[in-house]
C-alpha positions, 0 to 999 in steps of 0.5 A: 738829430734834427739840423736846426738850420733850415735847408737851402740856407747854408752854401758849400764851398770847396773851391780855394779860389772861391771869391768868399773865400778870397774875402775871407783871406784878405781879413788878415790884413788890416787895410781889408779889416779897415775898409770892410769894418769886419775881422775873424777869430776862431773857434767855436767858443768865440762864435758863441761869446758873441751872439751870446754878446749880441755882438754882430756876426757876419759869417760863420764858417765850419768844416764839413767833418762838423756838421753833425755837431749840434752846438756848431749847427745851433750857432750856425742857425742862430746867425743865419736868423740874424741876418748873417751867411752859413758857409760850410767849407773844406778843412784845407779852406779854414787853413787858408783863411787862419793860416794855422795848419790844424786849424779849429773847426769854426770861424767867425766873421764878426763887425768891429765895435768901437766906444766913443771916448765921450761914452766912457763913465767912471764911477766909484769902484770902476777901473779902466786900463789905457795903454799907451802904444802897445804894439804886440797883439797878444799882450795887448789880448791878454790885457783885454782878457785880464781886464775881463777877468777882474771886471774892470770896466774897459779898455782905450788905445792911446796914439798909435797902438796895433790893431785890437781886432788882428788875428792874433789879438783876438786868439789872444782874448780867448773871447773876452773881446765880446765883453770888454769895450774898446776905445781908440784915442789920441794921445791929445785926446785922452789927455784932455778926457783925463784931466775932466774925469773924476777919476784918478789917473796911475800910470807905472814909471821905473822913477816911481815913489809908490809901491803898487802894493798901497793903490786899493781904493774905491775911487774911480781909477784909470790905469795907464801903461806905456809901451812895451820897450820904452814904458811912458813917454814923459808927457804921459807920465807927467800927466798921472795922478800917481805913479806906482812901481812893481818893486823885483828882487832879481835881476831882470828891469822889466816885465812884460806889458801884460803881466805888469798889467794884470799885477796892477790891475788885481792889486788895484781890484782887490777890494771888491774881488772875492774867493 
């Protein structure tokens, strides 16, 4: 097999103390993403998601055991010819920069992207999820990857929510990051936004009269869901349009912030889903 990428173009690293790789590490904490604008995530698949994505890559990283197969060489060569850097490290290096004791055979360093709020349309049919103070990464990746799957269109952060580009949310989107748009806003912010929008704004709230079950329509929608431990704040929920219950018949009062999201999300998509 030939190797797509060219010789000379991809630098060993074996050394821990390698200051690419100290780099690489420090993308774990969110100060070092906030000031670099870079995050990783790992696996092939995500690699591949985002060129496929245009999406900018910065580095590739792969194991020395993967060099001889050709989808891993191919994603290599295409983001050394967009201008990214190809590093082919030990396996132990990959298990430092993930902090996973098997880690995958590829990691990714990717730009970070945000959507401006005045960027944002809704037309009719469209459905966008805002969470309000979200703060476990992997609800807040499964919302991405829900939202991904029932095509709605994106996906705002209101006030102080966790990080949309941690490790673990973007373990947590299986890819569909590179597909869903984000959106940071206050909660000023997104208030002011949702009162000049055409569409609908639905939040969940325990006090609710309508069931989710009757919310089917093609009007522009936006999804609004509260914080995991104690839902919307009343200023938030003062603000919906509607607010709309998930009725449960044992004995458990909650669901957990993504699954309550994807029942929503597919109860307000049915429409326009089909088999």
């Amino acid at each position: 097999m030939t190797d797509p990428v060219a010789a000379g173009t991809v630098h060993q690293v074996t050394s821990l103390s390698n200051p690419q790789v100290k780099n690489l590490r420090a993308l774990q904490m969110k100060k070092h993403r906030d000031e670099t604008g870079l995050f990783i995530g790992e696996g092939l698949k995500l690699v591949t998601d985002a060129l496929e994505e245009h999406w900018p890559v910065d580095t590739i990283c792969y194991a020395g055991a993967a060099r001889d197969q050709e989808r891993v060489l191919r994603a290599a060569a295409s983001v050394k010819a967009r201008g990214g850097t190809v590093l082919e490290v030990t396996e132990a290096i990959l298990g430092k920069i993930t902090k996973r004791e098997n880690p995958q055979m590829v990691v990714g360093v990717f730009r970070q992207k945000l959507m401006p709020l005045d960027k944002v349309t809704l037309a009719a049919n469209d459905v966008w999820v805002a969470l309000e103070g979200v703060k476990d990464p992997g609800n807040l990746g499964t919302v991405i990857r829900t939202v991904d799957s029932v095509g709605a269109r994106g996906v705002i952060l209101v006030g102080d929510t966790c990080d949309p580009f941690s490790f673990e949310t973007v373990r947590a989107t299986m890819g569909s990051l590179f597909h869903v748009p984000l959106v940071r806003a206050s909660v000023e912010a997104f208030l002011g936004f949702a009162a000049r929008s055409p569409a609908r704004l639905v939040g969940t709230h325990l006090s609710a009269t309508h069931d989710y079950r009757t919310l089917a329509s093609s009007e522009p929608t936006i999804l609004l869901m509260g914080n995991e431990q104690s839902g919307l704040p009343p200023r938030l929920a003062e603000a919906c349009d509607v607010r709309a219950k998930i009725p449960m018949a044992g004995r458990a009062d909650s669901l957990n912030l993504a699954i309550a999201t994807g029942i929503m999300l597919y109860e307000l998509r049915r429409d326009v889903l089909t088999v």
